[in-house]
C-alpha positions in Angstrom: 95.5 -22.8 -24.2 92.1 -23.3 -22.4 89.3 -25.6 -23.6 86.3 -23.9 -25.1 83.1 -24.3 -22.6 81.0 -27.3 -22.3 77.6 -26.7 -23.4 75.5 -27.9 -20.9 71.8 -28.3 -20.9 71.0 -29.5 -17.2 67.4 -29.8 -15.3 67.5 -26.6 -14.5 67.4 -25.4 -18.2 64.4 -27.3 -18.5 60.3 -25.8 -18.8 58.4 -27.9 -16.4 54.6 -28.0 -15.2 51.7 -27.1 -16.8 51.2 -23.6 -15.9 54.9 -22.9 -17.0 53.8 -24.0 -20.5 50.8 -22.6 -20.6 52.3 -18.9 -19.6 54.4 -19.1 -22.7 51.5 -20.3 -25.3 49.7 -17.5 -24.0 52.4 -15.2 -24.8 51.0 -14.7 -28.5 54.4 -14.9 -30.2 55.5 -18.0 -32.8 56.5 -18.5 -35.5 55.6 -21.7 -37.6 57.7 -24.3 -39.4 57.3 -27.3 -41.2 57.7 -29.6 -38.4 57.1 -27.5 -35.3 55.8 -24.3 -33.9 58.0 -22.3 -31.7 56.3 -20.3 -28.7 58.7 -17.9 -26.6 58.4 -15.2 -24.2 61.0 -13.6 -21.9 61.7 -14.8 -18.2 62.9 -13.3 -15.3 65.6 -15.9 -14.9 69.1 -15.7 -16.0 69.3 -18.6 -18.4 66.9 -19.5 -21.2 64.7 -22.3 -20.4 63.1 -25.2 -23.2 60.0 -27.5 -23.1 58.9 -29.5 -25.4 55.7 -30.7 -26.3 55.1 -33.5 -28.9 51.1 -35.5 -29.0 51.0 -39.5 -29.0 49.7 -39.0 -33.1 53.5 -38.1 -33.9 53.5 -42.3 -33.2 56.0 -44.5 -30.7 57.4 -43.6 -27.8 60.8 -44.2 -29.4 60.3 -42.4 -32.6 58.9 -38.8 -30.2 62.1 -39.3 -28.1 64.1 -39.4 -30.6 63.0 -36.1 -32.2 62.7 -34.7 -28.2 66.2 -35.8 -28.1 67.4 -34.1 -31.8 65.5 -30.9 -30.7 67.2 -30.7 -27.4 71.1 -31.6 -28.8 69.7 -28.7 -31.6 69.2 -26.1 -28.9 72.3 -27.0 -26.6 74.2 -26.4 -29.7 72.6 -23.5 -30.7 74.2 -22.0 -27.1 77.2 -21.5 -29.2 75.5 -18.9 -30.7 74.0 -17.8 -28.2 75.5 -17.8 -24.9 72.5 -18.6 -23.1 70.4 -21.0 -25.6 68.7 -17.6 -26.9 69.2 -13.9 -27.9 67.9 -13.1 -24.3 66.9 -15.4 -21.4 63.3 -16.8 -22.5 61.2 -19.7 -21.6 61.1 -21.5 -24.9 58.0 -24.2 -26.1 58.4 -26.4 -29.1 55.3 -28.0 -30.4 56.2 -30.9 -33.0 54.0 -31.9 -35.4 54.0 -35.2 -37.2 56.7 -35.6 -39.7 59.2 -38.1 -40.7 62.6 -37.5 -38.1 65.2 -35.5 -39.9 68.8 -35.4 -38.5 70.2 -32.8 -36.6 70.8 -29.9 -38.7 67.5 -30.2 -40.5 66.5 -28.9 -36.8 69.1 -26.8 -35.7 68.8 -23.9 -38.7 65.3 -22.9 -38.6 65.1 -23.6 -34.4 67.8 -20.8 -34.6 66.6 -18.7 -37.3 63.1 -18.9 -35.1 64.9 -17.7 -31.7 66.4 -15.2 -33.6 62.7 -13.7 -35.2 61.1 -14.1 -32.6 63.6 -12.1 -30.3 63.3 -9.2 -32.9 59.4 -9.4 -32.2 60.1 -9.0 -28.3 62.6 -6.4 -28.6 60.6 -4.5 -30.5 57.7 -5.0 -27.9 59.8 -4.1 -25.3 60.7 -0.5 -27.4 57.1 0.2 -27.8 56.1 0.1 -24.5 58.9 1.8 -23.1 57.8 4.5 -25.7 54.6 4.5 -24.9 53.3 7.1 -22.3 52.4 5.7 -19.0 48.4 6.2 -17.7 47.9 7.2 -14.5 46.3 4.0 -12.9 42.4 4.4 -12.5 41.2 4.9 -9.0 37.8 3.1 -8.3 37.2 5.1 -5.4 34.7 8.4 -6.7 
């Protein structure tokens, strides 16, 4: 009898650099909860990637790494789930806003239920534009 698989959320799992972030807030696709707003858009990578992004106002050092580090364990274990952390591989950003920390499964149900919508509103981007008819690209030259 094998062991089931460690899920693993290593450095290379992990959104870094400014413009990384940035690409995926610019995506146009959240959805809101209570205490944060998920932002994902798909990658060309093989594995799902997650940044997080929580402000100073949320208060101490120690209180924001602790919900970092609750938001993080909720997404490794959401890879049971989901193979790869998501639905599809994406580059995932979690805003937090200020609230009182909650334990673990007060963040792992609605991060999952909000991987799940918005894959359904990428998927059904994806089926639009491979519906759509493709325009001849515009020549400048006349």
């Amino acid at each position: 009898m094998s062991a089931p698989p460690r899920l693993r959320l290593g450095r290379d799992r992990s959104l870094r650099g400014q413009g990384a972030f940035k690409r995926v807030l610019d995506g146009r696709a959240r959805v809101e909860t209570p205490d944060f707003a998920l932002h994902m858009r798909p990658n060309d990578g093989r594995e799902t990637r997650l940044g997080i992004s929580i402000g100073r106002r949320f208060g101490c050092a120690a209180r924001r790494n602790r919900v970092r580090r609750l938001l993080r364990e909720a997404f490794r274990l959401s890879q049971a789930v989901h193979p790869h952390g998501a639905p599809a591989p994406y580059d995932i950003v979690i805003v937090v806003r200020p609230h009182e920390a909650r334990a673990l499964e007060a963040y792992r149900a609605p991060l999952v239920a909000a991987m799940e919508e918005l894959h359904a509103v990428w998927s059904r981007r994806a089926a639009r534009r491979a519906t759509e008819p493709q325009r001849p690209p515009e020549d400048g030259a006349a």
